[in-house]
N, C-alpha and C positions, 0 to 999 in steps of 0.2 A: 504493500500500500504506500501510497506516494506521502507524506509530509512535506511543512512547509520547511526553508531553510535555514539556518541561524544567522536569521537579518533583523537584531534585536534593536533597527532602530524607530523614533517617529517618525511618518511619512513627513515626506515634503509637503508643506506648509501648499493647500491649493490653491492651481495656480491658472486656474480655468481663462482662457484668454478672453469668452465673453462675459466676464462679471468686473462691470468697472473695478478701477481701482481710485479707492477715496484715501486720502490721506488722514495723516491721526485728528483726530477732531481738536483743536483750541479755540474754544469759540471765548467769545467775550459780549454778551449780549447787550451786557450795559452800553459799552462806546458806540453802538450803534442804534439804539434804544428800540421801538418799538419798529420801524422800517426793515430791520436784520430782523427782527425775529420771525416778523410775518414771512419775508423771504423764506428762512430757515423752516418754517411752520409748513410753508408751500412744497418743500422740497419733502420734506419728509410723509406728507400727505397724499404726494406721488407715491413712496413707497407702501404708505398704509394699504393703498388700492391691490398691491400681491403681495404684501407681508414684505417684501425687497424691493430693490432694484428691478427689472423687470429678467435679469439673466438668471437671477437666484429663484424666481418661480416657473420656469421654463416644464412644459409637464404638469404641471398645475390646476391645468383647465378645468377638472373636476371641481376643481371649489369656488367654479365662478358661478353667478348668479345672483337671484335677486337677496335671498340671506345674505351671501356677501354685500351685497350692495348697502343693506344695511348695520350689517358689522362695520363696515371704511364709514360710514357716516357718524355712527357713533362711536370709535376711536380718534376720527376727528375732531369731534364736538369735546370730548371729554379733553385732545392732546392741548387743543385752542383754549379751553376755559385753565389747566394748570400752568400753560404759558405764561394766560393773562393773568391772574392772580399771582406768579410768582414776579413779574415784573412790578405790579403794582408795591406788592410787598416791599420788596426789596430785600435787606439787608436782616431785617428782621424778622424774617416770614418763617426760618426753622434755626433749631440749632442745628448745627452741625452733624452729628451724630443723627437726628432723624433725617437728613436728609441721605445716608448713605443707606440706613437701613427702610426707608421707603422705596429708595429706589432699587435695592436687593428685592425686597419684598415682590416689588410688580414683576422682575425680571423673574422670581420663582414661580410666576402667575402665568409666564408667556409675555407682560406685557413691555416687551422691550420700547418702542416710541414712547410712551410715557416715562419708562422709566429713563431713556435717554434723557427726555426733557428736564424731570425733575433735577439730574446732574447739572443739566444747561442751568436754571436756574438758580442754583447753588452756587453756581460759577458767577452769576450777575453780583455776587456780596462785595461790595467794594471796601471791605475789611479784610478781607478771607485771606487768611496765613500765607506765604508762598507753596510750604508744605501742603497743607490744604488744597489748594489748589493743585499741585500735582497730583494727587489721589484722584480729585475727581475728574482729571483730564484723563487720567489713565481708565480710570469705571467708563468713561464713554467709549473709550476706544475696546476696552473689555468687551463688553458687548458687541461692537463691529467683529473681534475676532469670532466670539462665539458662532455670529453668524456664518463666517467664513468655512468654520470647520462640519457645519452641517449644512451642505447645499441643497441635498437632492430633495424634493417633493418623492410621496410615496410609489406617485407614476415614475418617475425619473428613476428610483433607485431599482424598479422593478426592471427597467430599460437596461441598466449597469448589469444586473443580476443575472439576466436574460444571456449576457455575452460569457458567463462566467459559471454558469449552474449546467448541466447537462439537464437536458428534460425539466427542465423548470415548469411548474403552471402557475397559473394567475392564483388557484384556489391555495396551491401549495405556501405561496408567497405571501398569499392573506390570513395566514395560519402564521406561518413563521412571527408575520406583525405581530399578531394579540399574544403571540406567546413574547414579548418584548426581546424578537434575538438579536434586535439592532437598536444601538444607543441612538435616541432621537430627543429633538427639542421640539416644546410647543413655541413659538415664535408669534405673536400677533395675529392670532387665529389660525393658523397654519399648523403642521407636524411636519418637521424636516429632518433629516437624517445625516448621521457625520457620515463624512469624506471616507473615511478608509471601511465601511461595512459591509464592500463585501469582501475585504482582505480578511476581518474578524470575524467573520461568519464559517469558515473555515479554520482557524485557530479553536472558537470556542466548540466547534462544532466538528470531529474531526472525520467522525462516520461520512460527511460529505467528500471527504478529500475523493472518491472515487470518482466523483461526477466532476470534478473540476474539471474546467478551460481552460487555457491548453493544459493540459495533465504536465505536472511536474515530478521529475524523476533528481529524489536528492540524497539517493544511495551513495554516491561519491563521494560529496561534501561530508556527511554523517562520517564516514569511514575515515579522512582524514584528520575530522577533528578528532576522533577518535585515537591516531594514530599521534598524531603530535603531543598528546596529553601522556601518552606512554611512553614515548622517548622524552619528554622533560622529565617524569616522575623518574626514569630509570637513569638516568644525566644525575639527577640529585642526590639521588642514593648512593651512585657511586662515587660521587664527587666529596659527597658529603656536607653539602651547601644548598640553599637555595634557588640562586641566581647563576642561571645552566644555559645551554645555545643562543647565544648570541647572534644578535640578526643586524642588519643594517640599512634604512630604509631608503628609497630618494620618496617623496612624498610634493606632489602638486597641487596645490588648493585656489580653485578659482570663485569667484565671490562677484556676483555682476547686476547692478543694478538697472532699472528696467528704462528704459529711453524717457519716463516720463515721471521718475522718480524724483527728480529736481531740475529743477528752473535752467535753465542755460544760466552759465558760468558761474552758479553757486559753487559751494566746494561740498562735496561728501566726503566726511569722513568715515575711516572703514576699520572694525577691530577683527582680525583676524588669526583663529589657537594658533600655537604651534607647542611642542611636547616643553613639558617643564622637566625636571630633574628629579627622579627617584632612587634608589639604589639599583634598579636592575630597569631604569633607562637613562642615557647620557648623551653627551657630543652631540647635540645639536649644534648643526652651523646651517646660516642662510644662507643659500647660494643665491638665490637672484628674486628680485620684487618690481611689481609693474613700477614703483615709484621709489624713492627714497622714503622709507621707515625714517616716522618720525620719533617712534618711540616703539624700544623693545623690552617686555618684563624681563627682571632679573628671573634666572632659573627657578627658584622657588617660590614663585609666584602661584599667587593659591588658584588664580584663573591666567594665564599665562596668555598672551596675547602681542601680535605684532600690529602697532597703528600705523594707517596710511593715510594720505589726504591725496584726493583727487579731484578734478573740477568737470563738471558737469557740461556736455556738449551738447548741442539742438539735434534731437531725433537722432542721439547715439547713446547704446548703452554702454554703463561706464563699468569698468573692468576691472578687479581687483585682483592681484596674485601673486602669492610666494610659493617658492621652492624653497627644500630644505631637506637634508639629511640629520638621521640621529638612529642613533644603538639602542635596543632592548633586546632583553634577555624574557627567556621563558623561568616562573616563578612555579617552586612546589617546595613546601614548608613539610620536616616531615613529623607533624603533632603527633604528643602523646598526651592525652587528653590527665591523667592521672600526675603531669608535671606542672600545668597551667595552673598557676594563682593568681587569686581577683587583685584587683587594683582597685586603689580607696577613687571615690566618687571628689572627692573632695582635693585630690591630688593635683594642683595648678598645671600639672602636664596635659590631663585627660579631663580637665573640669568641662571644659565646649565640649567634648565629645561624649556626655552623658547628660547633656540638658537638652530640654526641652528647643527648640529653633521653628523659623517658618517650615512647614511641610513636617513635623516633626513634634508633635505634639499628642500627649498623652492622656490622651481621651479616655471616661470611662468603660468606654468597648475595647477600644486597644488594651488597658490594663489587663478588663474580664477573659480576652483574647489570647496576652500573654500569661496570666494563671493557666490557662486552660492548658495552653501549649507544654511548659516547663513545670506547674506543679510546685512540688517542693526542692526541685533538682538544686544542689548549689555548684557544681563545679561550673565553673563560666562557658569553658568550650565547651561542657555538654549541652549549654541554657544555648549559646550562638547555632551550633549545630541542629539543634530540635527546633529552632526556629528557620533555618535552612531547609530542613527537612519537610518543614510544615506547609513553606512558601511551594516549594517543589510539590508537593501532592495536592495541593490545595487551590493556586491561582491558576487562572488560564492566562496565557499572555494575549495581549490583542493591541493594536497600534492604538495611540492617545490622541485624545485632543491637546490642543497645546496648552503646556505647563502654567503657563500665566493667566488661563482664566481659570483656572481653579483652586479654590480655597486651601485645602489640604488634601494633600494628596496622597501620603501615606493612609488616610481614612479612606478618602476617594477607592485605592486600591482593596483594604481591607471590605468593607462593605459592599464589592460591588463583585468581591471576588477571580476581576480580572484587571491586567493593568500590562503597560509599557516595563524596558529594560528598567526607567529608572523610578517609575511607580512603585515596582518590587523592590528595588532596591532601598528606596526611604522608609517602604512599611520594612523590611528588614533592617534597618539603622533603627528605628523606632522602638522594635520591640528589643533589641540590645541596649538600646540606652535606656528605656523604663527598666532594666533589670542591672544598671548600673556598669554595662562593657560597653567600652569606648567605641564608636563608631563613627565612620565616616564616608562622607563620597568620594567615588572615582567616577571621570571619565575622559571620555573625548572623543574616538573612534577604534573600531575594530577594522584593520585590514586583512582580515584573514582570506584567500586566494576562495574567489567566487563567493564573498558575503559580506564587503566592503562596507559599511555602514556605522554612523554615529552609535554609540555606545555608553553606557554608563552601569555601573559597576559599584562594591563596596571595597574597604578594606575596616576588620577591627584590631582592636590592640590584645593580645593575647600573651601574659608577662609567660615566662621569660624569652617569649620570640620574638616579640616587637609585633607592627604591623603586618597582617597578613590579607593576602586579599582574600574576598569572596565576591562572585557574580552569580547572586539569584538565578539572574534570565537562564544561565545556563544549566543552570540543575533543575530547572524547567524543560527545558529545552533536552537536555537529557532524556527527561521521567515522562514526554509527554508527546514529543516531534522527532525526536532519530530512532524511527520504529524500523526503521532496516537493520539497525546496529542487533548483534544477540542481546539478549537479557542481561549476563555477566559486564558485557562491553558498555552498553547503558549507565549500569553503574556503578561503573569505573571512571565514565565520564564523570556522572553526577559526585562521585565521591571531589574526584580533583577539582573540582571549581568552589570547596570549601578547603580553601590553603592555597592554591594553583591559578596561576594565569598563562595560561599561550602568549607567544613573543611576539603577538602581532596584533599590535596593540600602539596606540597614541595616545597617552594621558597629559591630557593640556589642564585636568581641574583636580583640586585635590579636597576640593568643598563647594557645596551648594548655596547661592545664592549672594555671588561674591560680586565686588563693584570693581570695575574696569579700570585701565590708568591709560589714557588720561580717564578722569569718570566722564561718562556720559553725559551728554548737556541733555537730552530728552528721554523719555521713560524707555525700559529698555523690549524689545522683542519676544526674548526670550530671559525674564526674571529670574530663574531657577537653573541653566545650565547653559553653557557657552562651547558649543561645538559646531555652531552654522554660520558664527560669523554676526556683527553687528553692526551697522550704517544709521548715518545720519544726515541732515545738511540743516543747518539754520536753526530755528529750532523747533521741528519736525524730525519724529522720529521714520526710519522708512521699514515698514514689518514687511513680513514673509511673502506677500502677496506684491509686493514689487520688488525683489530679487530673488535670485537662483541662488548655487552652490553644486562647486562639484570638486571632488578630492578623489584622486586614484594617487596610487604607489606602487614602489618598483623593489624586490631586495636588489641592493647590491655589494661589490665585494667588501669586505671589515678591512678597516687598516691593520697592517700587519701586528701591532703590538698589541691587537681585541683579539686576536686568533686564539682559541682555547685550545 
């Protein structure tokens, strides 16, 4: 039976060429007082009429009629009367705090144009903090994303499915709906569905794999990953060390903003990873960049990044790119679970890496979650391991919506019982850190030969071995997608990705939710992890939906004095 392959990363950000592209919303309704708004009012009342833009309801037709007709009248009527009250108002129409949790509230309603609005209005406070204001510039644009990542109408998605299901029927597809096997938003009278469903549909669901289009065959892939995990574990052993075959990369990363992303002769600025320093990755050197690097992080940099600055050309898109070589090694720690002792909570080494953080937060279900899991266990690597173990039988992996319109996201994964590489991996950081073992993220990207893609990962601290890594996804991936592999071979895999990393690997973060250098002048892309790349010009941020990305890599030969 065919599986899918170990391509643990988020899809690209969609990038449908007939859905306009709006830039980040900063409005300021005040300096134009009541003439901008009706404008603003006008514009958005075009959308009311399909719930979007008119590309985003494409397929839709079904829900036209005269009930719609009178849903857009009375969403109008309702968007126009909180306009005009919030303008009237002014400054003292809410505090603060109700106004983000009003406009949550309608967003958990469906009713995004209102809730946009209420932001708008919140923005009119001719008091309101600088910080302040950047929140709610960002909640407006949250929302644009959310839209972004669920495009299809129920017709639409059936269309997508249709290309990809063997023998699909209409009755078959309207069962699947009510059994809720696709993550969907109510949107302004609408149900829309994410971007990647029917990639997910197949991950959660794996008895379909037979019917997929085009049938995919990833007997090879499985066997080599399989294969490379057995010559590090056997390198280590005999070496007697951790850090074993050494690799050496060339690595190209192009980064390209979309011809209408900025103004003729603005400048966009562009942050782009490159590996940072660990023990068993080093030598990075750049060899060549579209531009002169204005700035390069020091190797230990917790989000490591080379800045460029570019100027924006009429109806060309602008092009960002470094090359660059650097060494890593394949990692296998060889634990003995009965030598590990805990480390105090309070110890200023490991204090951050046992507290509570954004995405990381110790909820009463997480708690009830981790009892359940570990019990009374106290050895640390038995509580990390059983929690690995848990993750692995437990979650399904499935592609994410993007990281920044969601709250929390280790909950996000636990409750929902599927999630992304790096979903799994915060609900894994979470449940180590509510039981007091240091934890932390990794990521950047996995080059491993036919599964090239962004990546994100753990490592925790296990005295007396220091850091070690673990990657969730893959003891997922193990336990649940290399069904070619035998049973033993499964897990063998699954075993080595608690202690073990493969050498093909580019770790540019070494923690979640880090700030850039130079920092950012506008809210960022991607909040929570930095391996696509981050642009800007003025101050406008430019997100996913006006540029690409693309990174391939090459081994080549070690300098002679890395030859093991």
């Amino acid at each position: 039976m065919n599986s899918p392959t170990a391509a643990p990363s988020r899809p690209r950000q969609n990038r449908r060429p007939d859905i306009p592209v709006r830039s980040s919303v900063r409005a300021d309704l005040g300096s134009e007082r009541f003439g901008r708004a009706v404008c603003l009012l006008h514009r958005w009342g075009q959308d009311i009429g399909t719930g979007f833009p008119r590309a985003w309801s494409r397929g839709a037709g079904c829900f036209a009629g005269a009930k719609h007709g009178l849903l857009r009248i009375r969403r109008l009527i309702s968007a126009t009367t909180l306009l005009c009250l919030g303008l009237a108002s002014g400054a003292n129409s809410f505090a603060q705090e109700t106004d983000f949790d009003r406009a949550s509230r309608l967003e958990s309603q469906g009713s995004f144009v209102e809730a946009s609005l209420a932001l708008q209005v919140a923005l009119n406070r001719k008091d309101l903090p600088a910080q302040a204001r950047g929140r709610l510039e960002f909640e407006i644009d949250r929302l644009r994303r959310i839209r972004l990542d669920f495009p299809y109408s129920e017709s639409a998605l059936f269309a997508e499915l249709n290309k990809s299901v063997k023998n699909l029927t209409l009755q078959e597809y309207r069962q699947w709906v009510r059994e809720n096997r696709f993550d969907s938003r109510d949107i302004d009278g609408h149900r829309f569905f994410m971007v990647a469903s029917v990639s997910n549909l197949f991950f959660r669901y794996p008895e379909l794999y037979a019917r997929r289009l085009p049938p995919k065959n990833s007997a090879a892939l499985e066997r080599r990953h399989w294969e490379t995990c057995v010559a590090i574990k056997q390198e280590a052993l005999a070496q007697k060390q951790p850090y074993v075959q050494p690799k050496r990369f060339r690595v190209n990363m192009t980064v390209t903003a979309d011809a209408q992303a900025a103004p003729e002769g603005e400048t966009i600025r562009a942050w782009l990873p490159v590996p940072r320093r660990y023990p068993f990755q080093s030598d990075f050197n750049l060899v060549s960049s579209s531009s002169t690097p204005k700035h390069t992080d020091v190797e230990l940099s917790l989000a490591r990044a080379v800045y460029l600055e570019q100027t924006a050309h009429r109806d060309k898109p602008t092009e960002f790119q470094v090359q660059y070589e650097y060494t890593t090694r394949g990692v296998w720690f060889n634990l003995a679970p009965e030598d590990v002792r805990a480390t105090s909570a309070e110890d200023p080494l490991f204090r951050e890496f046992t507290q509570e953080c954004p995405h990381v937060q110790f909820t009463p279900d997480l708690r009830a979650l981790s009892r359940k899991i570990v019990a009374d266990e106290p050895n640390p690597y038995l509580k990390a391991r059983k929690f690995y173990d848990w993750i692995a039988d437990n979650i399904k992996y499935s592609f994410a919506t993007e990281y920044s319109t969601i709250r929390n996201i280790s909950e996000y994964c636990r409750s929902r019982g599927y999630g992304d590489c790096g979903q799994e991996s915060l609900l894994f950081i979470t449940l180590c850190r509510v039981n007091g073992i240091p934890a932390r993220w990794q990521s950047g990207w996995t080059i491993f030969p036919g599964a090239t893609s962004n990546h994100d990962w753990t490592e925790i601290y296990l005295a007396p071995y220091g850091w070690i890594p673990v990657d969730p996804y893959m003891g997922i991936y193990a336990t649940r997608y290399a069904t070619t592999l035998k049973p033993e071979q499964r897990r063998e895999l699954r075993d080595f990705y608690f202690g073990g990393l493969d050498q093909y690997r580019m770790v540019a973060n070494s923690d979640h939710n880090q700030t850039l250098t130079p920092p950012k002048q506008t809210m960022r892309s991607d909040n929570v992890d930095f391996q696509r790349g981050e642009l800007e010009w003025g101050t406008h941020n430019i997100y996913f939906d006006q540029f690409s990305y693309d990174l391939t890599a090459k081994e080549v030969p070690l300098p002679p004095a890395t030859v093991e």
